[in-house]
Structures are given as C-alpha cells and as structure tokens.
C-alpha positions in Angstrom: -21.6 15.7 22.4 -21.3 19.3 22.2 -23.4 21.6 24.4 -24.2 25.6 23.8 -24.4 26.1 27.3 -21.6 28.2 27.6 -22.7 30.3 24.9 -26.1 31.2 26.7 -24.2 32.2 29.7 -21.9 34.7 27.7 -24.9 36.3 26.0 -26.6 36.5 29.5 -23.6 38.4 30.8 -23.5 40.6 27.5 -27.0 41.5 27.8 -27.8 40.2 24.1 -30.8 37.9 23.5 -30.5 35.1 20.8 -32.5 37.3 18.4 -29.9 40.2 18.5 -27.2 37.7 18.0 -28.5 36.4 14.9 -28.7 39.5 13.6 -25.1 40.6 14.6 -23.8 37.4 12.6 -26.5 37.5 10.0 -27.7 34.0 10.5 -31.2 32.5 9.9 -33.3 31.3 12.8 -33.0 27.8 12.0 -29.0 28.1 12.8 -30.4 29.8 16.5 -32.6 26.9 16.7 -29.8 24.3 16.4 -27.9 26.3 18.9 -30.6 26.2 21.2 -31.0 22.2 20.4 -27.3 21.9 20.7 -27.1 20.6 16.9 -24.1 20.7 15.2 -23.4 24.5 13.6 -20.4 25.2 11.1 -17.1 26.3 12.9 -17.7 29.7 10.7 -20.9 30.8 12.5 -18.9 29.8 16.0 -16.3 32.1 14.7 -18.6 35.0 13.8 -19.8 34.6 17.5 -16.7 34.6 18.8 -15.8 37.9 16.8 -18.7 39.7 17.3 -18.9 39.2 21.1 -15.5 39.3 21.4 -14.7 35.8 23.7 -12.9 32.3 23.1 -14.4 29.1 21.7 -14.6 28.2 25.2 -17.0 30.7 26.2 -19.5 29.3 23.0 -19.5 25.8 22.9 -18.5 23.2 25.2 -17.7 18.8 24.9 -19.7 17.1 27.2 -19.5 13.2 28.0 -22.4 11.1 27.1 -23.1 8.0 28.3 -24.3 7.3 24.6 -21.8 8.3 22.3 -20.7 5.6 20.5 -17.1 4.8 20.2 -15.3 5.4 16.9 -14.1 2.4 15.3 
C-alpha cells in the first residue's frame, strides 16, 4: 500500500500546512483528504507536489508492506 507519510514530514520541515499546499497545486480538499487517508491520488498531483516544494517522489509517497495485500494473479 502506499503511505503519505513522507509527504507530511516534508511539509513539516517546509513549514507549509496541508491547506497552503492545496492551494500551491490548486487542488480540491477532497484530493487533501485522500492524502491524509493515504488513498490513491493521480501521479500528476504527486508531480505538482514535487514541483512546487521542490523534492523527489521519495520525499511524498512511500510503498509500505501489508500483511493484506493480496497477491496479483
């Protein structure tokens, strides 16, 4: 699963709250909700945050192993 974690801890260390970032890349709340529910977002809003604060796709989202994900058959 993927997990927003990261992302949290680059906008702590930036100083920006998750309402300032949604206005920086002009997204609607709902897309910062499924950030802060790690739900799925489209690889263009992860590149908008990655432009505007100026990091890596590491420093956004992260892959974490879960003892539930099914295995692709």
């Amino acid at each position: 699963m993927l997990s927003y974690a990261p992302l949290i801890s680059t906008l702590h260390k930036q100083k920006i709250s998750k309402t300032e970032l949604q206005k920086l890349i002009n997204v609607s709340s709902a897309t910062i909700a499924k950030i802060s529910k790690d739900d799925y977002i489209s690889m263009k809003v992860i590149d908008d945050i990655c432009r505007v604060l100026n990091c890596r796709v590491e420093d956004v989202i992260e892959y974490v192993v879960s003892d539930n994900s099914n295995e692709i058959k």
